[in-house]
ChimeraX commands (.cxc) that place a marker at each C-alpha (Angstrom):
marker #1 position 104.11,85.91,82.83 radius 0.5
marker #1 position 103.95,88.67,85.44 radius 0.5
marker #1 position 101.66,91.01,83.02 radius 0.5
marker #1 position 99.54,87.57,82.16 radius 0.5
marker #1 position 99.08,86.28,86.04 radius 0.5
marker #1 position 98.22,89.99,86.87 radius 0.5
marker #1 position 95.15,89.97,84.05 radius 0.5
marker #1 position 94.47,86.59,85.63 radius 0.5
marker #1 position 94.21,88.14,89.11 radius 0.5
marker #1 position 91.99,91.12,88.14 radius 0.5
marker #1 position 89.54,89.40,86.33 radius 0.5
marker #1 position 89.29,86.63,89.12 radius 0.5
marker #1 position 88.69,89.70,91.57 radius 0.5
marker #1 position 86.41,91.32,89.23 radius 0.5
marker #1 position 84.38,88.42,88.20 radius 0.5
marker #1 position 83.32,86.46,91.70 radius 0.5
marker #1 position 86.28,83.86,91.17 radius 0.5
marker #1 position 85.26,82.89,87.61 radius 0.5
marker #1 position 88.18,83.50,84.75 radius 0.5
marker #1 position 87.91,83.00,80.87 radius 0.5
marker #1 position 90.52,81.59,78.24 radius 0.5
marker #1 position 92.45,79.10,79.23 radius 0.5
marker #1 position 91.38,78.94,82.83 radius 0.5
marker #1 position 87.40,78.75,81.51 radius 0.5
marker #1 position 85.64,76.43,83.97 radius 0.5
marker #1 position 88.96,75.57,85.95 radius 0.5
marker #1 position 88.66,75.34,89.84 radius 0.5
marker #1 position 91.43,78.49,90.53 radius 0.5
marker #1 position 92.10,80.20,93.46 radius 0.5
marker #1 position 94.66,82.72,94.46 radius 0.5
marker #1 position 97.02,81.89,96.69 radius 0.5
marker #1 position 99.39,84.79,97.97 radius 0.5
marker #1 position 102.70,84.14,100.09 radius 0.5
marker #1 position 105.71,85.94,101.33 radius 0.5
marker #1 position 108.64,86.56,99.55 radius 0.5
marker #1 position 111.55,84.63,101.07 radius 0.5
marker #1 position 113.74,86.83,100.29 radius 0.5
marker #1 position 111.89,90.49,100.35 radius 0.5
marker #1 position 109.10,89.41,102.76 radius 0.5
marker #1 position 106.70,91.23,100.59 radius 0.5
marker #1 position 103.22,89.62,99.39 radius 0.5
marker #1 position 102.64,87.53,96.30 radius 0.5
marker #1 position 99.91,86.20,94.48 radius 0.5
marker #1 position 99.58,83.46,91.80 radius 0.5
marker #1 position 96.52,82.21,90.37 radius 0.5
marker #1 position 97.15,78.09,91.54 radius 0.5
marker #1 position 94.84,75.18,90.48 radius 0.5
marker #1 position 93.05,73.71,93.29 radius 0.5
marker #1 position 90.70,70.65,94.28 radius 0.5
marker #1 position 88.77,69.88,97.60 radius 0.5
marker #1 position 89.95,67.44,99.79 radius 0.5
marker #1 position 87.52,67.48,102.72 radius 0.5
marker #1 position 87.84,70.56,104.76 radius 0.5
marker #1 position 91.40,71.34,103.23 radius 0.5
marker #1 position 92.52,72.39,99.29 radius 0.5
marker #1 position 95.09,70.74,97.79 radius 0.5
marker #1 position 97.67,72.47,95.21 radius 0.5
marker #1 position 99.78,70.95,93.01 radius 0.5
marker #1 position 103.53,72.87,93.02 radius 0.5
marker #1 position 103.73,71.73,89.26 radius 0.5
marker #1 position 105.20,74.50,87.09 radius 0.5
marker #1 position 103.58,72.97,83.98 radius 0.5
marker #1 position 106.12,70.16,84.08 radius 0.5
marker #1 position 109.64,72.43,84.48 radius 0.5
marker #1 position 112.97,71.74,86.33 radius 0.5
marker #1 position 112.40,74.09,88.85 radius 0.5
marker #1 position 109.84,74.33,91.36 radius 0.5
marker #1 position 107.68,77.54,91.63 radius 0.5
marker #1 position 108.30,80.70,93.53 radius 0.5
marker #1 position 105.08,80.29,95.48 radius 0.5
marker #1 position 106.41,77.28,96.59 radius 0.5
marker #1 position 109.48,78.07,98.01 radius 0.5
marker #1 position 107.85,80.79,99.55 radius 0.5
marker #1 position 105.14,78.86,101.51 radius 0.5
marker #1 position 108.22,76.41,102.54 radius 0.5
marker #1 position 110.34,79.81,103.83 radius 0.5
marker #1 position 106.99,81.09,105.39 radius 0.5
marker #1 position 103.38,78.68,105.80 radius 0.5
marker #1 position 101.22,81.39,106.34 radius 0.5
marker #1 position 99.35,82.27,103.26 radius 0.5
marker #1 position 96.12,84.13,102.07 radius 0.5
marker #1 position 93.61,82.34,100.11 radius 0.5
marker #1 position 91.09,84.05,97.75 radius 0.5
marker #1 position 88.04,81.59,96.45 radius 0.5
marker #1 position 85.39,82.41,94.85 radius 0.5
marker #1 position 81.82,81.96,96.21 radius 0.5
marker #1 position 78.45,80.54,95.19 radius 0.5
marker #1 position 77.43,84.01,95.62 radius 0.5
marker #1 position 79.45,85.65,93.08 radius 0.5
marker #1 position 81.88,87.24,95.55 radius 0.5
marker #1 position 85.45,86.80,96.22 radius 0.5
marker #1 position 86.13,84.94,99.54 radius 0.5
marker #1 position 89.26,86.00,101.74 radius 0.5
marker #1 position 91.08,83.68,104.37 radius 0.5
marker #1 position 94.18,83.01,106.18 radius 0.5
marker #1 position 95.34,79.40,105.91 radius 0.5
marker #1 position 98.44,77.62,106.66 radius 0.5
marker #1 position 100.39,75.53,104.06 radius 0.5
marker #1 position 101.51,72.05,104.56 radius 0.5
marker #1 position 103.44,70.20,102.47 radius 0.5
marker #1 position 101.92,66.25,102.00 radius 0.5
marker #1 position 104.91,63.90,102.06 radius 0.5
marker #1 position 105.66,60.02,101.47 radius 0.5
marker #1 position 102.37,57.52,100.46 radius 0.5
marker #1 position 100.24,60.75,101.19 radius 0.5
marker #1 position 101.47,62.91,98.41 radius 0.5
marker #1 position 101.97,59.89,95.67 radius 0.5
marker #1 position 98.22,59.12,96.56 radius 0.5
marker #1 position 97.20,62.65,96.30 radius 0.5
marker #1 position 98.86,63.47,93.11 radius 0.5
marker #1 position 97.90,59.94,91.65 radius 0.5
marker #1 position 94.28,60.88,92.37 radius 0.5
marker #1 position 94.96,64.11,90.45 radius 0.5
marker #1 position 96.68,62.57,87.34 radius 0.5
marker #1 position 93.65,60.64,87.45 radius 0.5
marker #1 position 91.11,63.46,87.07 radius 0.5
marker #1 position 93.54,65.46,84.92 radius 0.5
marker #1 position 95.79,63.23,82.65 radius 0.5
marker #1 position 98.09,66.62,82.28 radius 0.5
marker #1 position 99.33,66.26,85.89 radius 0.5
marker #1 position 100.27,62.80,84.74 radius 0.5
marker #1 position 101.94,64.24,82.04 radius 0.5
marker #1 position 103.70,66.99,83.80 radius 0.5
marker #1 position 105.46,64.40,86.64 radius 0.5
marker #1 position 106.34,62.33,83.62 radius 0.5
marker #1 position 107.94,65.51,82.08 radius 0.5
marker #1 position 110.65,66.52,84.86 radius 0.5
marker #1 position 112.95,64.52,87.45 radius 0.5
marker #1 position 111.31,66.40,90.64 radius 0.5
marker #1 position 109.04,65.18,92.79 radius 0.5
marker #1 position 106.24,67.90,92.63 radius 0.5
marker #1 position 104.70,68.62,95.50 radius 0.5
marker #1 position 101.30,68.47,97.24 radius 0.5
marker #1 position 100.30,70.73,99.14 radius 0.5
marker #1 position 97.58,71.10,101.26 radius 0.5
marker #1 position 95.71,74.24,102.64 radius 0.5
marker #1 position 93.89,74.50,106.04 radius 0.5
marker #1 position 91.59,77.05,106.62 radius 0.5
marker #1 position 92.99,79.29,110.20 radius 0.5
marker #1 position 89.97,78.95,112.43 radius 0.5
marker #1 position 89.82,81.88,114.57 radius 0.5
marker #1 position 86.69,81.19,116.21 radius 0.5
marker #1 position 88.28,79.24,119.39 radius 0.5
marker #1 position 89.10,80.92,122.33 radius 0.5
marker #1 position 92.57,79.92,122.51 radius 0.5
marker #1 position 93.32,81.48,119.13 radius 0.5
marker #1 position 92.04,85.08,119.68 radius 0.5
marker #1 position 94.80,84.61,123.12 radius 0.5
marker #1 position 97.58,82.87,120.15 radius 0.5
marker #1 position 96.91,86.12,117.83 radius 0.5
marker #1 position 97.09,88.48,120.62 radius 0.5
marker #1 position 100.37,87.13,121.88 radius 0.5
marker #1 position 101.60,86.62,118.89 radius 0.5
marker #1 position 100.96,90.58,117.50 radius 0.5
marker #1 position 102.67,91.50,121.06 radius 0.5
marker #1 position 105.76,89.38,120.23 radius 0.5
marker #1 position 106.44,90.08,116.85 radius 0.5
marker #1 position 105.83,94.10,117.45 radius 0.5
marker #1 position 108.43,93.97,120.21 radius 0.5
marker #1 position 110.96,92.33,117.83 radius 0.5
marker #1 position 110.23,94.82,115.49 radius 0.5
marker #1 position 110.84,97.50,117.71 radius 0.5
marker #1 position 114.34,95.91,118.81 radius 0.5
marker #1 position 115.11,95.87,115.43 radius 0.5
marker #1 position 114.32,99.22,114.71 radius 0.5
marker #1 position 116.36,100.10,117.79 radius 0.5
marker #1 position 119.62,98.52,116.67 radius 0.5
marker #1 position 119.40,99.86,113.29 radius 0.5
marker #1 position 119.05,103.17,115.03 radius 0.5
marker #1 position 121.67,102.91,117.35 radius 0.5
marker #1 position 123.73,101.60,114.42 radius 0.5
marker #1 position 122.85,105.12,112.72 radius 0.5
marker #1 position 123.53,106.99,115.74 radius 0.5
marker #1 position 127.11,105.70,116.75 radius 0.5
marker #1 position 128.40,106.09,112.67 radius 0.5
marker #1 position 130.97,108.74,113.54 radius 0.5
marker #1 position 132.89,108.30,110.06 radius 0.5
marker #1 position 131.11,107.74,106.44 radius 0.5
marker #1 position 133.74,106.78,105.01 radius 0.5
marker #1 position 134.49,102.92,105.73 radius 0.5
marker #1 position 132.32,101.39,102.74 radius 0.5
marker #1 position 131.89,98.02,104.88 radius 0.5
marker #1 position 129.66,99.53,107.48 radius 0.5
marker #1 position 127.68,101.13,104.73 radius 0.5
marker #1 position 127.24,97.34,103.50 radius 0.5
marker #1 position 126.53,96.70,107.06 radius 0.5
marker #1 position 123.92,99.48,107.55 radius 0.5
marker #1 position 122.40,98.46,104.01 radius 0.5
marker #1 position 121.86,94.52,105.30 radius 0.5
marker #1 position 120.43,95.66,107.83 radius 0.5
marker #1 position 118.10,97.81,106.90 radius 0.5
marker #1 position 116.92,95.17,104.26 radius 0.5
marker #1 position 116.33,92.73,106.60 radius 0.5
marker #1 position 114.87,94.89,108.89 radius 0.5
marker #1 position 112.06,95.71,105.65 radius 0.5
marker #1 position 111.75,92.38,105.05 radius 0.5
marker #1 position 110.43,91.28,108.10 radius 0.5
marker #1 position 108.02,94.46,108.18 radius 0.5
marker #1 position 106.89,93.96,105.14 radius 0.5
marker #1 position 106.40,89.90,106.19 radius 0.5
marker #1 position 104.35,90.89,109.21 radius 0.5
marker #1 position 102.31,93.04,107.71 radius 0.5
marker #1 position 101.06,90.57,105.03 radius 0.5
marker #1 position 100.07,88.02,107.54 radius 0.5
marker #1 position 98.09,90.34,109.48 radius 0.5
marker #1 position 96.16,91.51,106.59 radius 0.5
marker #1 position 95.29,87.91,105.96 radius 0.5
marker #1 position 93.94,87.82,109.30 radius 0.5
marker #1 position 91.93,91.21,109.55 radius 0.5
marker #1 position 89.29,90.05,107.27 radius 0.5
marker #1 position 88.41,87.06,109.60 radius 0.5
marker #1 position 88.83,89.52,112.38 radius 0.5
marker #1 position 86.55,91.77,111.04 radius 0.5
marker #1 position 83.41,89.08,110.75 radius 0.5
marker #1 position 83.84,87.90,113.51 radius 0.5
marker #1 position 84.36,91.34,115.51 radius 0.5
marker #1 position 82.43,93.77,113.39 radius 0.5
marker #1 position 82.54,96.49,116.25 radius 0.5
marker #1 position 86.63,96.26,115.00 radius 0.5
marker #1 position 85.51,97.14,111.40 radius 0.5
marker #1 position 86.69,101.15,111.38 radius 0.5
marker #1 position 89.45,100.27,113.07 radius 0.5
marker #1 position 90.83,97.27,110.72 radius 0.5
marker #1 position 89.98,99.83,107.88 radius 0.5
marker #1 position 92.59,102.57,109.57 radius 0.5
marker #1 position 95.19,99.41,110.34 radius 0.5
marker #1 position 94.86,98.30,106.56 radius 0.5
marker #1 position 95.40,102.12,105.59 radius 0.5
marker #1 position 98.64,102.20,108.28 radius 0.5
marker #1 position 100.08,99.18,106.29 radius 0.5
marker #1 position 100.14,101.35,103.11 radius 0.5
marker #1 position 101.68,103.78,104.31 radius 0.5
marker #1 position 104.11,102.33,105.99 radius 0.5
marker #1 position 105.09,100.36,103.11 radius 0.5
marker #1 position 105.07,103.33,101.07 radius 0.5
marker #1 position 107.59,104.73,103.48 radius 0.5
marker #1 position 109.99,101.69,103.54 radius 0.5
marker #1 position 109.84,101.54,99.57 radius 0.5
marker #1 position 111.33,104.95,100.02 radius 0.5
marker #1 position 114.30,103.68,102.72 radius 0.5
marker #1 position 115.24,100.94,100.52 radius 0.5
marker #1 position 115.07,103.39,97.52 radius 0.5
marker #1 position 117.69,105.74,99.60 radius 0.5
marker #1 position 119.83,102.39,99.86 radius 0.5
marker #1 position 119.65,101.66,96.56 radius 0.5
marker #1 position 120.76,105.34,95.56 radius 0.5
marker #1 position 124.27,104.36,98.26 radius 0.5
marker #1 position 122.74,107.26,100.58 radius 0.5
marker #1 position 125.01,108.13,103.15 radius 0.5
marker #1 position 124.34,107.04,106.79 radius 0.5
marker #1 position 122.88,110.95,108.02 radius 0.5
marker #1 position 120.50,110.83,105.04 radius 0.5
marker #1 position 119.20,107.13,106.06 radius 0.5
marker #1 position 118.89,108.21,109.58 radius 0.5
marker #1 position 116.35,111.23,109.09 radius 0.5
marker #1 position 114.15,108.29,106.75 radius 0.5
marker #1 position 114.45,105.71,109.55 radius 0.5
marker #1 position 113.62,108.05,112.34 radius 0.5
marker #1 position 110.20,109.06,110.15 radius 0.5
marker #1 position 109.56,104.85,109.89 radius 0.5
marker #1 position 110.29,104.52,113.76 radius 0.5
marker #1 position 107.15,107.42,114.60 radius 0.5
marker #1 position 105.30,105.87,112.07 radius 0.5
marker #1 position 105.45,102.16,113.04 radius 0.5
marker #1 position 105.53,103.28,117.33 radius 0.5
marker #1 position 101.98,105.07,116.23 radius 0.5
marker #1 position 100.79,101.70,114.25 radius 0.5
marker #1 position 102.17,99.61,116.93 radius 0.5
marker #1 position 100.36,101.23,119.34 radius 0.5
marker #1 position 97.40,101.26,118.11 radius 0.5
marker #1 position 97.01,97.99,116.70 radius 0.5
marker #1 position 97.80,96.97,120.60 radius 0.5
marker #1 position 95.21,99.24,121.77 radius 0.5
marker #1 position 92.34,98.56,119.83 radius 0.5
marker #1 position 92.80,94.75,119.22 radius 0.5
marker #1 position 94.52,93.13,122.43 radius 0.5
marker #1 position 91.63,93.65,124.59 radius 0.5
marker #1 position 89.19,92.62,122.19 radius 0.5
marker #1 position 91.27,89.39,121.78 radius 0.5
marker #1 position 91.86,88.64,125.65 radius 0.5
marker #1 position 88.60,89.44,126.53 radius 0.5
marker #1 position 87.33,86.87,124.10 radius 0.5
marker #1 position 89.36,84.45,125.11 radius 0.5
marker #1 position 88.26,84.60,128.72 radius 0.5
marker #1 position 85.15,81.80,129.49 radius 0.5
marker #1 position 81.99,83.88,131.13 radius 0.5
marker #1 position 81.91,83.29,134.66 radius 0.5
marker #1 position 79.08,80.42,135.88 radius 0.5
marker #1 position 76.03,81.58,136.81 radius 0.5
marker #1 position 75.72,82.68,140.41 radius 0.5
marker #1 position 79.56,83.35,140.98 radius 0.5
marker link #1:1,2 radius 0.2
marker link #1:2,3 radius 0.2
marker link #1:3,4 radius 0.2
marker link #1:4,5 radius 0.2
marker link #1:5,6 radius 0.2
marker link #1:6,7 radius 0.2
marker link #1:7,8 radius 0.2
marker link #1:8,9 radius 0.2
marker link #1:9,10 radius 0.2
marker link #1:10,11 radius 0.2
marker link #1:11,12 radius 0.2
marker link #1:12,13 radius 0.2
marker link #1:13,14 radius 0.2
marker link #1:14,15 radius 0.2
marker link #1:15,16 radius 0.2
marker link #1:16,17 radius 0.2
marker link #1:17,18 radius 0.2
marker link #1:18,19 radius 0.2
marker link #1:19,20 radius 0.2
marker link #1:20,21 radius 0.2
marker link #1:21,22 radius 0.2
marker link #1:22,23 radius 0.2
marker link #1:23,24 radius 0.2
marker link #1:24,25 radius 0.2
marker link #1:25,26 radius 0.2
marker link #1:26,27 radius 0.2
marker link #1:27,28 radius 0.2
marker link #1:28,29 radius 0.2
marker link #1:29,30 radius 0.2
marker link #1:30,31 radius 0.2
marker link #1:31,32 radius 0.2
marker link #1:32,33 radius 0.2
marker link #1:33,34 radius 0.2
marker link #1:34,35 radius 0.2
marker link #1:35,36 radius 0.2
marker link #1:36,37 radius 0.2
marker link #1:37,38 radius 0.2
marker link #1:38,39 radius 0.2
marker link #1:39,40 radius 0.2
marker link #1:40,41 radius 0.2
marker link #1:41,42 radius 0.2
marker link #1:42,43 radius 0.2
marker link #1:43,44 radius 0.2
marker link #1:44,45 radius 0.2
marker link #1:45,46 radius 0.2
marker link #1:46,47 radius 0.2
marker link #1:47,48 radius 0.2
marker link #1:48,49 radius 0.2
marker link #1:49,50 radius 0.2
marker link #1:50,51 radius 0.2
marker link #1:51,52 radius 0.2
marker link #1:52,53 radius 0.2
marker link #1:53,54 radius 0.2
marker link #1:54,55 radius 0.2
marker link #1:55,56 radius 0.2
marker link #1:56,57 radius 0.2
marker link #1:57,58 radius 0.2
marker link #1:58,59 radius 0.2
marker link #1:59,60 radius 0.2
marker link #1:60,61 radius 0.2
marker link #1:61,62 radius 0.2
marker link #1:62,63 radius 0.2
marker link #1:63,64 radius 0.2
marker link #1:64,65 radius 0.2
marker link #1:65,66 radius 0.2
marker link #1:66,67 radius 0.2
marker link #1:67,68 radius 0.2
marker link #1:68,69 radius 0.2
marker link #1:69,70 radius 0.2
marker link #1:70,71 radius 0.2
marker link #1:71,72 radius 0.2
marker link #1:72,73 radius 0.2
marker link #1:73,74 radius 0.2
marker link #1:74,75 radius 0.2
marker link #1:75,76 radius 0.2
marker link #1:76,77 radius 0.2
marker link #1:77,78 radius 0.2
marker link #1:78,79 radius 0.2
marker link #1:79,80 radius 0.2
marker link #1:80,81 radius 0.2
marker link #1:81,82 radius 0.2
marker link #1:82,83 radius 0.2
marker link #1:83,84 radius 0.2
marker link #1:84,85 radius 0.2
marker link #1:85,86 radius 0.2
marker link #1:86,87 radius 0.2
marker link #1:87,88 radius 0.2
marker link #1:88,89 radius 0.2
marker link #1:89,90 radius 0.2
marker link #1:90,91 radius 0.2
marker link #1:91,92 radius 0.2
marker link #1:92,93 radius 0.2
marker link #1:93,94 radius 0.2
marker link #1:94,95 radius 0.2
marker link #1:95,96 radius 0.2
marker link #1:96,97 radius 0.2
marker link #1:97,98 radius 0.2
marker link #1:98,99 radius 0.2
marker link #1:99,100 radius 0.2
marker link #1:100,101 radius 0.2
marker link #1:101,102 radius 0.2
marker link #1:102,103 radius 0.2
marker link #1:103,104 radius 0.2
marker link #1:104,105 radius 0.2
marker link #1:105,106 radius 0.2
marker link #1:106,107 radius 0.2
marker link #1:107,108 radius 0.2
marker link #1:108,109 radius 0.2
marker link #1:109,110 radius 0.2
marker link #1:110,111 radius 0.2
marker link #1:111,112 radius 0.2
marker link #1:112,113 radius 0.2
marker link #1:113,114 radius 0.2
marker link #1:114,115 radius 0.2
marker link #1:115,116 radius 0.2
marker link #1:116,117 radius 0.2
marker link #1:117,118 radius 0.2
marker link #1:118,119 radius 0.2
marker link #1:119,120 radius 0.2
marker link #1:120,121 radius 0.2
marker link #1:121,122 radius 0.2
marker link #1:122,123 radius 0.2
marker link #1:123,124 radius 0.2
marker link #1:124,125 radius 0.2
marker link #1:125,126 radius 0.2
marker link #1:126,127 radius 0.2
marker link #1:127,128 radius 0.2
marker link #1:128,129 radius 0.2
marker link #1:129,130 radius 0.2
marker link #1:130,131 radius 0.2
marker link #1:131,132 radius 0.2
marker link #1:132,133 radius 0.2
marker link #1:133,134 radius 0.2
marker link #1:134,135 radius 0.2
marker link #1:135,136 radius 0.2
marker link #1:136,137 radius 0.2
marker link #1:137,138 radius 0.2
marker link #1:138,139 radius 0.2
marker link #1:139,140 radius 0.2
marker link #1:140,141 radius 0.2
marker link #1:141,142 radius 0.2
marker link #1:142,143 radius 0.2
marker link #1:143,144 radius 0.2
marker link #1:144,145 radius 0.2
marker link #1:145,146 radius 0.2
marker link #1:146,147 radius 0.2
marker link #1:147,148 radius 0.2
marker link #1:148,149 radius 0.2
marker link #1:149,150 radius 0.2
marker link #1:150,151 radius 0.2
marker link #1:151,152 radius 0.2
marker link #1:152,153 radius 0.2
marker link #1:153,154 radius 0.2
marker link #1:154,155 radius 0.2
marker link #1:155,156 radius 0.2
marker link #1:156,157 radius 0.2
marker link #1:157,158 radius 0.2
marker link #1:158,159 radius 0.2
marker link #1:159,160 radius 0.2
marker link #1:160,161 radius 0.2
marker link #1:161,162 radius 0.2
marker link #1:162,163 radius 0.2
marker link #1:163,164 radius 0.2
marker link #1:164,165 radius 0.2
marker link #1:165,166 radius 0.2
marker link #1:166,167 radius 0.2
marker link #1:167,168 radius 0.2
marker link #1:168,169 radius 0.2
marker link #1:169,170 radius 0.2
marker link #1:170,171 radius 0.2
marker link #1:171,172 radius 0.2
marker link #1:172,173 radius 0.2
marker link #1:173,174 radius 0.2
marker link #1:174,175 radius 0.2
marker link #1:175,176 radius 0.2
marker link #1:176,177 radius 0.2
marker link #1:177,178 radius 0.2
marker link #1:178,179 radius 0.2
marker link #1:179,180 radius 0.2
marker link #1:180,181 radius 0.2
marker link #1:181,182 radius 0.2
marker link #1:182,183 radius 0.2
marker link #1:183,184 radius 0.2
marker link #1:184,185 radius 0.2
marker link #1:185,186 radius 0.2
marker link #1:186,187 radius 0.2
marker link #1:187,188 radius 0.2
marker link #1:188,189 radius 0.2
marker link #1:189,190 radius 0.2
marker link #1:190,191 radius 0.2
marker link #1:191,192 radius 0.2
marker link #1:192,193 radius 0.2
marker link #1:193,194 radius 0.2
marker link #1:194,195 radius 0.2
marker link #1:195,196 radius 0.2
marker link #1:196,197 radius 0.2
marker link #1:197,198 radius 0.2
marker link #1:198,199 radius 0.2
marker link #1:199,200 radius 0.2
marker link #1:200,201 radius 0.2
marker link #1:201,202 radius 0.2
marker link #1:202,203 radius 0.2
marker link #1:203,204 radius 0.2
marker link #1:204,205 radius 0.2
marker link #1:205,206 radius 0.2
marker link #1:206,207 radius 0.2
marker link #1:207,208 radius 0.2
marker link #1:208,209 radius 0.2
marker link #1:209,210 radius 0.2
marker link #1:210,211 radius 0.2
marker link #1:211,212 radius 0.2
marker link #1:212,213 radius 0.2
marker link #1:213,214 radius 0.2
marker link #1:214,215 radius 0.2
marker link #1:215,216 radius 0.2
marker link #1:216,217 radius 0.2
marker link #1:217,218 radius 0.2
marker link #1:218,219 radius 0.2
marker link #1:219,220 radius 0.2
marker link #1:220,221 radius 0.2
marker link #1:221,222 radius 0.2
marker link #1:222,223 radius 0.2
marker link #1:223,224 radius 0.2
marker link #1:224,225 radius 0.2
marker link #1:225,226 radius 0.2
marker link #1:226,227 radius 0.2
marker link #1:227,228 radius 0.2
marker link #1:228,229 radius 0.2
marker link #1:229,230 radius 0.2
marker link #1:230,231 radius 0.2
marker link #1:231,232 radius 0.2
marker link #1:232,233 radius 0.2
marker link #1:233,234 radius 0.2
marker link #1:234,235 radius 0.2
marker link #1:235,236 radius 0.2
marker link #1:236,237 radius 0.2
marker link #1:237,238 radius 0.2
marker link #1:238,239 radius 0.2
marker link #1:239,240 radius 0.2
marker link #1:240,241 radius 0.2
marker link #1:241,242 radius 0.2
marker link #1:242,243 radius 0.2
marker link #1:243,244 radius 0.2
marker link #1:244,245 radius 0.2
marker link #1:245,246 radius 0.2
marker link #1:246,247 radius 0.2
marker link #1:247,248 radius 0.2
marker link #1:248,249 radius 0.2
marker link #1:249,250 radius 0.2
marker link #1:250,251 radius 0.2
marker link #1:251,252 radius 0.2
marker link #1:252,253 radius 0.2
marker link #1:253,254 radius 0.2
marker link #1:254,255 radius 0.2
marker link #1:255,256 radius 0.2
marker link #1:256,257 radius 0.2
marker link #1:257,258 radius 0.2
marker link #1:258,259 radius 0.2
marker link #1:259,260 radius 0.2
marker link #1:260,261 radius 0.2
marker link #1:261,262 radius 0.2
marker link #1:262,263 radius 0.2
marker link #1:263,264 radius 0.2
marker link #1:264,265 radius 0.2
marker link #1:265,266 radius 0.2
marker link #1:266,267 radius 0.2
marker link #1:267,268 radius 0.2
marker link #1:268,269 radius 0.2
marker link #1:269,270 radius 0.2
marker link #1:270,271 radius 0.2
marker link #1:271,272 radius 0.2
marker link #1:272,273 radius 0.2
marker link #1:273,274 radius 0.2
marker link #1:274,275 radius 0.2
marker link #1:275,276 radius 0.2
marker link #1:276,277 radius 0.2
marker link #1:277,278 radius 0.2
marker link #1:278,279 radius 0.2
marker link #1:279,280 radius 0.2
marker link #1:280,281 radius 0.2
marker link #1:281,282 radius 0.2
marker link #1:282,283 radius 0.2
marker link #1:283,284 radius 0.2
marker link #1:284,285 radius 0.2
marker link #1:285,286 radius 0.2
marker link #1:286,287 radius 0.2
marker link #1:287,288 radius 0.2
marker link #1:288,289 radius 0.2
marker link #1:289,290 radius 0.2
marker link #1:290,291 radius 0.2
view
């Protein structure tokens, strides 16, 4: 399934949106979350309809016991990236936020669905869950008020990031012995979790930078060296997690995690820099005229 959804995905990307075989002539988008567990990105080609301004998918798993992945996912975490395809022939990027439909809103939804596709009708019939509805809202980041929400937000979660960072360092710093195997299961939780939520943030924001990047195309070069940051920071955290996996002592992990710290103060920095007072200044109403 992994080999088959990634086929899916590429031709999707390649082709404007539009996929052959089984999915010929299906509305499909792809819908990418973040891993509740590893905080890394996602995507699954999902089944979709229009439902005014918002998409509705259908958590249905063909009719099986369990849920999906991208479903528990978008319950751990409700930001998600959406890829559609356009009228155009292009691929269409967005942020949107996932909401779960619940009570006479989701039996209506999904009955509406069975309706149009009798296999929906077939799949609830199939399985003793409930599956879900889910609807997805487009992240409008034309107002004012957002552009302030985003730059607050990236100052928040950077400085969390950075505590983080610190602890696990100072956790590094005062390991005197090597030899008690529980802290090395300590050091190794931490350090996961710390990933984890890197890798997390770093999805969301590169949902975001494409919107960013219409709307502030004087941002454009640097979004482009951002995205490139991202990759190489996650290149160097596959290689920290790699050292844990290998049961690397605690002066061989520090060296790795003082290279991630000068990387990540850099990115930090200069995501601050270049997009805070874009973001503020936007969000700030032009004087009246005369004042």
């Amino acid at each position: 399934m992994p080999d088959f959804n990634q086929r899916v995905i590429a031709e999707f990307r390649a082709n404007g949106g539009r996929v052959g075989g089984m999915f010929e002539g299906a509305a499909l988008l792809l819908l990418t979350t973040t891993g509740a567990r590893s905080g890394r990105g996602h995507t699954n080609p999902v089944g979709y309809v229009r439902d005014g301004a918002r998409l509705l998918v259908f958590a249905s798993n063909a009719g099986g016991p369990e849920h999906p992945a991208w479903f528990h996912n978008l319950r751990a975490d409700p930001h998600v990236t959406v890829e559609l395809g356009t009228p155009e022939g292009t691929v269409e990027r967005f942020a949107a936020t996932a909401v779960v439909t619940a009570g006479e809103e989701r039996d209506r939804l999904y009955a509406e669905q069975a309706a149009r596709d009798p296999a929906f009708a077939a799949y609830q019939a199939g399985t003793d869950r409930t599956i879900p509805v889910v609807a997805l809202h487009r992240v409008d980041l034309a107002a004012p008020a957002r552009h302030r929400a985003i730059a607050e937000h990236l100052t928040k979660v950077h400085a969390e990031l950075r505590a983080e960072l610190a602890a696990l360092r100072a956790d590094l710093e005062t390991t005197a012995s090597e030899r008690a195997p529980a802290l090395g299961r300590h050091l190794a939780r931490h350090c996961l979790t710390f990933c984890g939520a890197l890798h997390a943030h770093h999805h969301n924001e590169d949902g975001v930078f494409d919107l960013l990047e219409r709307q502030f195309p004087e941002l454009a070069a640097s979004l482009d060296r951002m995205r490139a940051e991202h990759r190489t920071v996650a290149r160097t955290v596959e290689e920290l997690e790699a050292l844990l996996a290998s049961g690397a002592t605690p002066s061989v992990l520090r060296a790795e995690v003082d290279r991630l710290a000068g990387r990540l103060e850099d990115h930090f920095s200069y995501e601050e820099a270049e997009l805070t007072p874009v973001l503020t200044r936007a969000s700030v109403p032009p004087a009246p005229p005369g004042s």
